[in-house]
N, C-alpha and C positions, 0 to 999 in steps of 0.2 A: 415592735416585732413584725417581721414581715410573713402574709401569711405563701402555703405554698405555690398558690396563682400569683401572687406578686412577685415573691423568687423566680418561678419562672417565666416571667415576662422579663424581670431586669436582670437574670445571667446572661442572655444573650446581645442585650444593649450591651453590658459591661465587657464582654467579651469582643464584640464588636469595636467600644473605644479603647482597650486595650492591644488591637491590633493596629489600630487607625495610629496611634501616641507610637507604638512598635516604627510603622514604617516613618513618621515624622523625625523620631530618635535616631535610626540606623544609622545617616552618615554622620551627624554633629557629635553622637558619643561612640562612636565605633561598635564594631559585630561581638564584641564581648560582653560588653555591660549593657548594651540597648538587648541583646540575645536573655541574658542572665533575668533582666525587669519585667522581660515579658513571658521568660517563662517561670520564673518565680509569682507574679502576680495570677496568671491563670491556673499554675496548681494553688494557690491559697485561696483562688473564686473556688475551686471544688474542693478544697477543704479548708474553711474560714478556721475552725476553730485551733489548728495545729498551724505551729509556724517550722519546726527544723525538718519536718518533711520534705515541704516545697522546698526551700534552705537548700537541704543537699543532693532533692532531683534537680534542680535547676543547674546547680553547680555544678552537677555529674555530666549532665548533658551540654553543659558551654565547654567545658573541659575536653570532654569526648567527639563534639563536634569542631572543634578546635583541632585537636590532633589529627583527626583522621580528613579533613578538608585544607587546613592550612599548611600542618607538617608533611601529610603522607602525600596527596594530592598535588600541592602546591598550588594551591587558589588563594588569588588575595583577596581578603576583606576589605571594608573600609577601619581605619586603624582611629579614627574619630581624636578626639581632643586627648586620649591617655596616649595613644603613641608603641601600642603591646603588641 
């Protein structure tokens, strides 16, 4: 068990290699699912113990940013290996 000095020394590493993996992922798995991993995984750093929360902000948010950047806007992402 980690205590609360140790937590907060390695929420910020973790959140730091979670974006470093983020920008490595973007173009090989496209703006959807590399979007979705990395923000799924930093709402489950601020709440480890719930999983359908992060679940369906993450999915709320690739959904929503998706529509309103690709559809409304017309900006392209990278479409990575799935092709969507």
């Amino acid at each position: 068990k980690l205590t609360r000095k140790g937590r907060n020394l390695l929420i910020p590493f973790l959140t730091l290699l979670i974006s470093f993996a983020y920008v490595l992922l973007f173009e090989p798995l496209g703006f959807l699912p590399a979007t979705f991993l990395f923000l799924f995984f930093l709402f489950k750093l601020s709440e480890p113990k719930k999983w359908l929360k992060p679940l369906i902000l993450s999915l709320s948010v690739v959904i929503l940013s998706y529509l309103i950047f690709s559809v409304w806007l017309q900006c392209q992402f990278p479409r990575g290996m799935f092709r969507f």
